[in-house]
PyMOL commands that place a pseudoatom at each C-alpha (Angstrom):
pseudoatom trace, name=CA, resn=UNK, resi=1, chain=A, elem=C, hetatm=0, pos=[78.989, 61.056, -19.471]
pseudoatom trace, name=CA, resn=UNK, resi=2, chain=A, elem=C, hetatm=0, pos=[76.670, 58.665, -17.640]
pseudoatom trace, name=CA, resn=UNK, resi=3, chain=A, elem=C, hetatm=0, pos=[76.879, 54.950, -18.511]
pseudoatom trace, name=CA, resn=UNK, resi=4, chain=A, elem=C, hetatm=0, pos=[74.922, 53.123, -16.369]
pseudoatom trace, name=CA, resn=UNK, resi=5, chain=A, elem=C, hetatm=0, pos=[71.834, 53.121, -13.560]
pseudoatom trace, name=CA, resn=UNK, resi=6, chain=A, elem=C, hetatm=0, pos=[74.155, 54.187, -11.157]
pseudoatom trace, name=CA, resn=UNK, resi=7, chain=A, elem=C, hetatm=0, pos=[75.742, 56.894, -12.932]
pseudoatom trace, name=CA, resn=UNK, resi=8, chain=A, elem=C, hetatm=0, pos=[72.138, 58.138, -14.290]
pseudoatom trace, name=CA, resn=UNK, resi=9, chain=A, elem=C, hetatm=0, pos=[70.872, 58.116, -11.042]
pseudoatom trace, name=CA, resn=UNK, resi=10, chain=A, elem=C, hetatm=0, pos=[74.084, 60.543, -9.956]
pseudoatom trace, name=CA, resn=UNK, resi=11, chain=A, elem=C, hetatm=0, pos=[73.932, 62.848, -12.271]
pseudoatom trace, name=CA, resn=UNK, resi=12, chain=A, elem=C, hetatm=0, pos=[69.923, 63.569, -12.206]
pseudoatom trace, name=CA, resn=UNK, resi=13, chain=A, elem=C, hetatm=0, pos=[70.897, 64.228, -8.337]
pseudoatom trace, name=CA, resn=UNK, resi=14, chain=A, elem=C, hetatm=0, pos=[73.387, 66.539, -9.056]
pseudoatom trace, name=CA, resn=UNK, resi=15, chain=A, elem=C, hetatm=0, pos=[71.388, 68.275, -11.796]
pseudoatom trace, name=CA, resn=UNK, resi=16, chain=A, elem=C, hetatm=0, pos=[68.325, 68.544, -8.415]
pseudoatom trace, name=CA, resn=UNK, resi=17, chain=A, elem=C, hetatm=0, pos=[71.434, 69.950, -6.758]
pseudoatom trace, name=CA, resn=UNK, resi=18, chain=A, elem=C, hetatm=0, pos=[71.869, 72.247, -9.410]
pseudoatom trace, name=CA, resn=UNK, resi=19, chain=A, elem=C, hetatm=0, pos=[68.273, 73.626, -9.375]
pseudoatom trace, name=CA, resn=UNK, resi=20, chain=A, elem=C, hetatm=0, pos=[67.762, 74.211, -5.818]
pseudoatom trace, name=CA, resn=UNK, resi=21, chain=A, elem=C, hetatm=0, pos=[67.309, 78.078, -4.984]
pseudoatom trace, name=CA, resn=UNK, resi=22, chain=A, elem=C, hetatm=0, pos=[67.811, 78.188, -1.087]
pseudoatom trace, name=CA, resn=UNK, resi=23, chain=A, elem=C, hetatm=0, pos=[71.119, 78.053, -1.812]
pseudoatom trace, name=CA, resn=UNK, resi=24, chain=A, elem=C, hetatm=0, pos=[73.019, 78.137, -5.382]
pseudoatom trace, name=CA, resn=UNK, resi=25, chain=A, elem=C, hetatm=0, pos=[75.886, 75.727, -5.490]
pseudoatom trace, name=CA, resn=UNK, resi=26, chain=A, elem=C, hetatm=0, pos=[79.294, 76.770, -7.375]
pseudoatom trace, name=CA, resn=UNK, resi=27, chain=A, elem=C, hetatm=0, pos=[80.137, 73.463, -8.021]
pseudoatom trace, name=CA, resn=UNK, resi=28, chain=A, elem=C, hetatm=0, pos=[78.364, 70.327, -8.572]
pseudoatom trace, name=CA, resn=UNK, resi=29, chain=A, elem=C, hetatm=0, pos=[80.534, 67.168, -10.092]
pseudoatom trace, name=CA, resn=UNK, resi=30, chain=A, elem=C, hetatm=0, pos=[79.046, 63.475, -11.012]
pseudoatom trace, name=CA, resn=UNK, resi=31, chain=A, elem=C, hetatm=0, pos=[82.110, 62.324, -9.687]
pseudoatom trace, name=CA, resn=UNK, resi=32, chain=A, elem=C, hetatm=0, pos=[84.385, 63.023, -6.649]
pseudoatom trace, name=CA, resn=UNK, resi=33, chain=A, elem=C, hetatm=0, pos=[87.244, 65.255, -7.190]
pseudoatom trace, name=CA, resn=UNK, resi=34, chain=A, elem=C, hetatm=0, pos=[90.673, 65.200, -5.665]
pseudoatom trace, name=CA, resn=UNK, resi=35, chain=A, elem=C, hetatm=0, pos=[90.509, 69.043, -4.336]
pseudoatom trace, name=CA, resn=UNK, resi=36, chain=A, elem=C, hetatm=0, pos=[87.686, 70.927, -3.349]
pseudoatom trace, name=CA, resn=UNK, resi=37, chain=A, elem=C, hetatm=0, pos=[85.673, 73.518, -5.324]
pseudoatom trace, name=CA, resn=UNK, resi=38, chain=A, elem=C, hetatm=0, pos=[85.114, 76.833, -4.225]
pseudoatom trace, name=CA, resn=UNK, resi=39, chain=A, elem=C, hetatm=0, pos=[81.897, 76.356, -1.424]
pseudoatom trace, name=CA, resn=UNK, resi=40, chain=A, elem=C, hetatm=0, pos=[79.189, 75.745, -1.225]
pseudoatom trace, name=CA, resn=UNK, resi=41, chain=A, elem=C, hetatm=0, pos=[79.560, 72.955, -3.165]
pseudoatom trace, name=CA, resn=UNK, resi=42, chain=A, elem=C, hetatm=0, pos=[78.307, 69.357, -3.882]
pseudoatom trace, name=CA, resn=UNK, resi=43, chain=A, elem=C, hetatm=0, pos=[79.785, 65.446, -4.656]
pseudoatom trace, name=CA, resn=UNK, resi=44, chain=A, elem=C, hetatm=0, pos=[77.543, 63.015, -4.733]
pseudoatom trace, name=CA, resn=UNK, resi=45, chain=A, elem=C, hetatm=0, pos=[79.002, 59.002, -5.281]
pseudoatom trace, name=CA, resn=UNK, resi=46, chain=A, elem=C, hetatm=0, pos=[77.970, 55.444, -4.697]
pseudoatom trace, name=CA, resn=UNK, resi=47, chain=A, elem=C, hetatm=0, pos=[77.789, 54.689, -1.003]
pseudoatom trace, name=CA, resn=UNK, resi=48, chain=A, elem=C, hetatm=0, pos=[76.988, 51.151, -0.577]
pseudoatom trace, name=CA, resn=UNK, resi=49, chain=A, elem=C, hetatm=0, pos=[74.509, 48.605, -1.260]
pseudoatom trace, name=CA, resn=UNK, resi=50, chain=A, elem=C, hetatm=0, pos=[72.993, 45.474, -1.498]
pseudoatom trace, name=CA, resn=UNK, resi=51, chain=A, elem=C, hetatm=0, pos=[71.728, 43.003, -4.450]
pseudoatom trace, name=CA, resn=UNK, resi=52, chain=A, elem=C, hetatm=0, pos=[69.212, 40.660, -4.058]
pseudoatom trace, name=CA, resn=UNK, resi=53, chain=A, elem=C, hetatm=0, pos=[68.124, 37.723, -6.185]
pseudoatom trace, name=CA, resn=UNK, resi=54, chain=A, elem=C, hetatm=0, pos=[64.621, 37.528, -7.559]
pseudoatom trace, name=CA, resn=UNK, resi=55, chain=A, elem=C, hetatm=0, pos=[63.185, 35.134, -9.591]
pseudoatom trace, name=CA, resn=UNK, resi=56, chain=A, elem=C, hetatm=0, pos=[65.310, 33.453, -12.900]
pseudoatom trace, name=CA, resn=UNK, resi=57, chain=A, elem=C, hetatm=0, pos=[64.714, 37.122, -15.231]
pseudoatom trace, name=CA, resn=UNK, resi=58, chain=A, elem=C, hetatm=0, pos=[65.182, 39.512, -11.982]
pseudoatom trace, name=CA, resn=UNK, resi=59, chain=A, elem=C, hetatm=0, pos=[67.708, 40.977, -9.783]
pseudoatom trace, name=CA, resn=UNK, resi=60, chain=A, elem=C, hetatm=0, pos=[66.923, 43.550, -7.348]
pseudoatom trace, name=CA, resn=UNK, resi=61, chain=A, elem=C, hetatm=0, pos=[69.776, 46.150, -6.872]
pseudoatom trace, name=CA, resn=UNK, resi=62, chain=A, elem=C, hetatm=0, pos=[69.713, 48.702, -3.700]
pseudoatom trace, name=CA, resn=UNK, resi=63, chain=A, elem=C, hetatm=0, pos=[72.251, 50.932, -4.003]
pseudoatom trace, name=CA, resn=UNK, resi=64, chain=A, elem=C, hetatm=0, pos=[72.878, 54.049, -1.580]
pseudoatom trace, name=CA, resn=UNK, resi=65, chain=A, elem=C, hetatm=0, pos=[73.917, 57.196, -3.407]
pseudoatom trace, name=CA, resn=UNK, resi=66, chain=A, elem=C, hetatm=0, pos=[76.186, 59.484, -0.632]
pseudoatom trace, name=CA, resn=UNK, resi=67, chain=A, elem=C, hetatm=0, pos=[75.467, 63.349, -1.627]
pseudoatom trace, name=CA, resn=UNK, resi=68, chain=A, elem=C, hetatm=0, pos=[77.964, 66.223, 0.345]
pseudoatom trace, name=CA, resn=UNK, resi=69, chain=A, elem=C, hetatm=0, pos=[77.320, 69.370, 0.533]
pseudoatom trace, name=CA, resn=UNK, resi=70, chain=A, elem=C, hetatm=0, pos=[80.649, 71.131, 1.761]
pseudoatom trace, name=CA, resn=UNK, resi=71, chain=A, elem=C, hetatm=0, pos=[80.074, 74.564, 3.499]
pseudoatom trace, name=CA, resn=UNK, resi=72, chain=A, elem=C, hetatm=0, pos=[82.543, 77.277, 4.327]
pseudoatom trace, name=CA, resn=UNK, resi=73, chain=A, elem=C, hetatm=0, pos=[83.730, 77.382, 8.419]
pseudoatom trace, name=CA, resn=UNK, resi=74, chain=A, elem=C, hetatm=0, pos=[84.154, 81.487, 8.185]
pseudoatom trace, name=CA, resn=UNK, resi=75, chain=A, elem=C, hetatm=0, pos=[80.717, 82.291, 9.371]
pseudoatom trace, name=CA, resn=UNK, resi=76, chain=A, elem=C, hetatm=0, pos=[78.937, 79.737, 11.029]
pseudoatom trace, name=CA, resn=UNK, resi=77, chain=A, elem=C, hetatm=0, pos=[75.989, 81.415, 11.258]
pseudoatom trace, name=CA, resn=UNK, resi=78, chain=A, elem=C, hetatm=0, pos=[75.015, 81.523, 7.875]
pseudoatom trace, name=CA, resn=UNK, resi=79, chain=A, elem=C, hetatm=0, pos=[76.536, 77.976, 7.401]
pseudoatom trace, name=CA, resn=UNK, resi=80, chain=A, elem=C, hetatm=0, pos=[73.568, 76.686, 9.241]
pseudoatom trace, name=CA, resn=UNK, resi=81, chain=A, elem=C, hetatm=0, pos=[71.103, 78.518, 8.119]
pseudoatom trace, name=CA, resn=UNK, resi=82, chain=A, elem=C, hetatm=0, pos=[72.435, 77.675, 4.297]
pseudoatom trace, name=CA, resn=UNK, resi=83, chain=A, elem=C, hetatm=0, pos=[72.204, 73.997, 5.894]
pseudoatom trace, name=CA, resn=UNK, resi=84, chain=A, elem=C, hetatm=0, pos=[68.722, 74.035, 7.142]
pseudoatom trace, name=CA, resn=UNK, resi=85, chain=A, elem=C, hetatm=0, pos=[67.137, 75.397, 3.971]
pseudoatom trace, name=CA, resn=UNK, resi=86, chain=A, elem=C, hetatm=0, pos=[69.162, 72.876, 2.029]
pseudoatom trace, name=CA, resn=UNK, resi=87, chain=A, elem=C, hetatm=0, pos=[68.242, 69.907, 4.455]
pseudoatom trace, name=CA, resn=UNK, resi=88, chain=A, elem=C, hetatm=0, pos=[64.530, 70.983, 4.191]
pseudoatom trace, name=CA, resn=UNK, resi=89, chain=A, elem=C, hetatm=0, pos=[64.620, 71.921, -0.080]
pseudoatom trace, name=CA, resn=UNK, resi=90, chain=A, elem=C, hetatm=0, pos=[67.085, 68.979, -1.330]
pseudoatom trace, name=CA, resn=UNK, resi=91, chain=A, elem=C, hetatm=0, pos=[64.586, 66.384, 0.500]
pseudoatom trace, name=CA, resn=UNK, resi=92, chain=A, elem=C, hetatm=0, pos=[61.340, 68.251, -0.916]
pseudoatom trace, name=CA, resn=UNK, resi=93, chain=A, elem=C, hetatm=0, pos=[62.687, 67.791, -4.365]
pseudoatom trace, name=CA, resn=UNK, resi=94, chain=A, elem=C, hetatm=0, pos=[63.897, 64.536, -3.756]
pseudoatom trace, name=CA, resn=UNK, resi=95, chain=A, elem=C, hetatm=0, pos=[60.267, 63.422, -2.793]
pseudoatom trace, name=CA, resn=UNK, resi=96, chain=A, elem=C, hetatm=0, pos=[59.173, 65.107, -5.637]
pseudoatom trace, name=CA, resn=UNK, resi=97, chain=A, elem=C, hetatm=0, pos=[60.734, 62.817, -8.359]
pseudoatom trace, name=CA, resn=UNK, resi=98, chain=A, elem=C, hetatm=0, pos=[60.884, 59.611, -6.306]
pseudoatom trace, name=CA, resn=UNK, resi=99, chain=A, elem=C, hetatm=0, pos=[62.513, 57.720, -9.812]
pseudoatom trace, name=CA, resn=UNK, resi=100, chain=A, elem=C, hetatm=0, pos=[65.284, 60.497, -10.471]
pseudoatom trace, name=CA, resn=UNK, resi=101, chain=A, elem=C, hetatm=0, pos=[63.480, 61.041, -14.044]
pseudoatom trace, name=CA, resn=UNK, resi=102, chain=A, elem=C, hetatm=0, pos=[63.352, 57.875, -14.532]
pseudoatom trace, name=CA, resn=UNK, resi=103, chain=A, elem=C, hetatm=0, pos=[66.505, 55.996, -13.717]
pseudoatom trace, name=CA, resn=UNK, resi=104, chain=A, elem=C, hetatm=0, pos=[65.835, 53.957, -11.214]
pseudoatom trace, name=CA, resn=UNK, resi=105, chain=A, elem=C, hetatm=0, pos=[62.883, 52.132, -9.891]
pseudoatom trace, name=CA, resn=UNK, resi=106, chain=A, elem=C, hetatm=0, pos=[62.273, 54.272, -6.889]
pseudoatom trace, name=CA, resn=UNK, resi=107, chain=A, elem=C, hetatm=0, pos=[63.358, 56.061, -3.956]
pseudoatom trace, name=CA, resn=UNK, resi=108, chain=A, elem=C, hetatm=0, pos=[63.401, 53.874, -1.276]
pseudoatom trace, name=CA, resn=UNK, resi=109, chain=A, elem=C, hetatm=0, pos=[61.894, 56.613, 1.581]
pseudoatom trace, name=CA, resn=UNK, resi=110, chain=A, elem=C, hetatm=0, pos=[60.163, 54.503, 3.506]
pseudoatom trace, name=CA, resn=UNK, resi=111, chain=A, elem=C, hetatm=0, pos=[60.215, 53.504, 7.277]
pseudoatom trace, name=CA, resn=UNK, resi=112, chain=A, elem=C, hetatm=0, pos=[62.436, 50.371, 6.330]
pseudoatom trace, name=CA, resn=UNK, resi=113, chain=A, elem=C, hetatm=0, pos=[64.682, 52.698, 4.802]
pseudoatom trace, name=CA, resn=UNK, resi=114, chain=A, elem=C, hetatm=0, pos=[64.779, 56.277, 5.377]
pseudoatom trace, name=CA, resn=UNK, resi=115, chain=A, elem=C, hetatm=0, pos=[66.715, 59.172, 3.597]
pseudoatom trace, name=CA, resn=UNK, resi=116, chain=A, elem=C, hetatm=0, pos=[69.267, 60.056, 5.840]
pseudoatom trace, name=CA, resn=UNK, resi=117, chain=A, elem=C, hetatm=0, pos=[71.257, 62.791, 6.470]
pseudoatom trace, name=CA, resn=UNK, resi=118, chain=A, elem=C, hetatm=0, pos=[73.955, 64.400, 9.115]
pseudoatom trace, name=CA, resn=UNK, resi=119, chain=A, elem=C, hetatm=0, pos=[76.368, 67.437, 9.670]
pseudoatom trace, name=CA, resn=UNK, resi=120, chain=A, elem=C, hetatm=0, pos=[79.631, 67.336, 10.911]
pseudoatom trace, name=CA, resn=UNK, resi=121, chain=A, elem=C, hetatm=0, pos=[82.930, 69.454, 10.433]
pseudoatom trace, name=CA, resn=UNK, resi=122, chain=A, elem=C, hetatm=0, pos=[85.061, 67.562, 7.642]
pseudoatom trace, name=CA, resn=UNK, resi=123, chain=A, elem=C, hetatm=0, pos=[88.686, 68.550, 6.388]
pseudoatom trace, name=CA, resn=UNK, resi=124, chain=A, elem=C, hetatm=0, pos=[89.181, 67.733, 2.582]
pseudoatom trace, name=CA, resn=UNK, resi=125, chain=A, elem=C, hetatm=0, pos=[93.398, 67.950, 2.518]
pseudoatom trace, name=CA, resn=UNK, resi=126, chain=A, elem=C, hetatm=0, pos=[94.068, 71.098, 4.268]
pseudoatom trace, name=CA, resn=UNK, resi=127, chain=A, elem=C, hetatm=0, pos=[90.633, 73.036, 3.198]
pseudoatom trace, name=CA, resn=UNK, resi=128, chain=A, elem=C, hetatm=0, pos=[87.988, 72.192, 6.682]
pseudoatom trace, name=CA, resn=UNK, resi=129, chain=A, elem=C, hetatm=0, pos=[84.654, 72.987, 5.495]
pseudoatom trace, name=CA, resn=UNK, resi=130, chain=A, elem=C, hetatm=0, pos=[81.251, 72.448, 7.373]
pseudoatom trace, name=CA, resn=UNK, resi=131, chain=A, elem=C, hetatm=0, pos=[78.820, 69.033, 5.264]
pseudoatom trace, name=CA, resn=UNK, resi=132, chain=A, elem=C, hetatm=0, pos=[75.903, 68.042, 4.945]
pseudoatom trace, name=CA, resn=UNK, resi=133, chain=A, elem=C, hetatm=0, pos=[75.676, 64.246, 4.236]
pseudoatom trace, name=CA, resn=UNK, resi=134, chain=A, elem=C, hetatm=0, pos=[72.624, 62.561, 2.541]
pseudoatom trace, name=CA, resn=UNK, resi=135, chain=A, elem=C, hetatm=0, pos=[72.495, 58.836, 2.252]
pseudoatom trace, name=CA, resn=UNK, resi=136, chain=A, elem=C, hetatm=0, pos=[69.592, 58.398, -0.350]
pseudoatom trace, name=CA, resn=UNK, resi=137, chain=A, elem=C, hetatm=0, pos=[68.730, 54.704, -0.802]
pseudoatom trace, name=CA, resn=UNK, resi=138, chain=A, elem=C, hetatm=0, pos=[66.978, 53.421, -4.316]
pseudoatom trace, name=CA, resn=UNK, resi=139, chain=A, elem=C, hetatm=0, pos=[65.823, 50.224, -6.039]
pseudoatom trace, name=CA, resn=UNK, resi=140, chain=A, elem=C, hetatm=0, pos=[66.538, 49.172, -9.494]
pseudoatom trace, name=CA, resn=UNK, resi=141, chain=A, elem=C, hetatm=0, pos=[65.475, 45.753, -11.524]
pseudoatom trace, name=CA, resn=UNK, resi=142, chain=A, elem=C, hetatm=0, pos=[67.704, 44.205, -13.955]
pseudoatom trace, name=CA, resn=UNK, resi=143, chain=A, elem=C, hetatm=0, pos=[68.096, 41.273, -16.020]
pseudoatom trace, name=CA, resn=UNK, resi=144, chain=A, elem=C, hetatm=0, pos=[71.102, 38.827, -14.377]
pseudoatom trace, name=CA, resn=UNK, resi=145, chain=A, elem=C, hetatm=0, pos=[73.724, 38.123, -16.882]
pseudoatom trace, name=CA, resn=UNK, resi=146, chain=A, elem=C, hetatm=0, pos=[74.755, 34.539, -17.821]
pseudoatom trace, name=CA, resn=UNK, resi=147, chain=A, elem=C, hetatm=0, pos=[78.669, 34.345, -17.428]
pseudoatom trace, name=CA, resn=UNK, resi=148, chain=A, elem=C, hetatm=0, pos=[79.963, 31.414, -20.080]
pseudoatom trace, name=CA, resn=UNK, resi=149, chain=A, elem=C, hetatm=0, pos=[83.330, 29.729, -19.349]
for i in range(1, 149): cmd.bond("trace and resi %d" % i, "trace and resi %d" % (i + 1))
show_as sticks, trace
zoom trace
């Protein structure tokens, strides 16, 4: 169940995950999990970020959200093409709800900060699958919180 911005923002991802048709995913968790799912599958998580201070009523929050798409290594061949479409359809959809239905600010996709993504081989225990890692940047604006001793 999603409690916060952060967690809102992951599982809206996930559910863009879940409605992409280049490539249906088997598996598609809010949270990561300790084994992996039967492929192609997806974990998306918080990354990193930053927070800034605005004025007296504002703080400016930038976190990254990390998405992984884990591929099977048995046919390379079709791994890449299942990557390209994905690379090409998760970023259209992305673009085309720039506040994740509404739970955060925005997408930050400009040239400051760029979407990005990269494939590489990764092993997860003793399963080696083929990902596809998107970094996807956002803003959100919150209220700061008065801490009383």
């Amino acid at each position: 169940m999603a409690t916060n911005t952060i967690d809102d923002a992951i599982a809206r991802v996930q559910a863009i995950v879940h409605a992409m048709t280049s490539v249906k995913f088997k598996s598609w968790p809010d949270y990561p999990i300790e084994n992996a799912d039967p492929f192609p599958m997806s974990i998306a998580y918080l990354g990193a970020g930053q927070v800034m201070f605005g004025t007296a009523d504002s703080v400016y929050n930038f976190p990254s959200i990390n998405v992984e798409f884990h591929f099977q290594r048995i046919n390379l061949g079709k791994t890449y093409k299942d990557i390209n479409a994905v690379a090409l359809e998760f970023g259209n959809r992305l673009a085309g709800d720039p506040t994740l239905d509404g739970n955060v600010d925005t997408i930050q996709s400009g040239a400051d900060s760029p979407i990005t993504y990269s494939v590489r081989p990764f092993d997860w225990g003793a399963v080696k699958s083929q990902m596809l890692l998107f970094v996807i940047p956002f803003k959100t604006l919150q209220s700061p919180q008065a801490t009383s001793t």
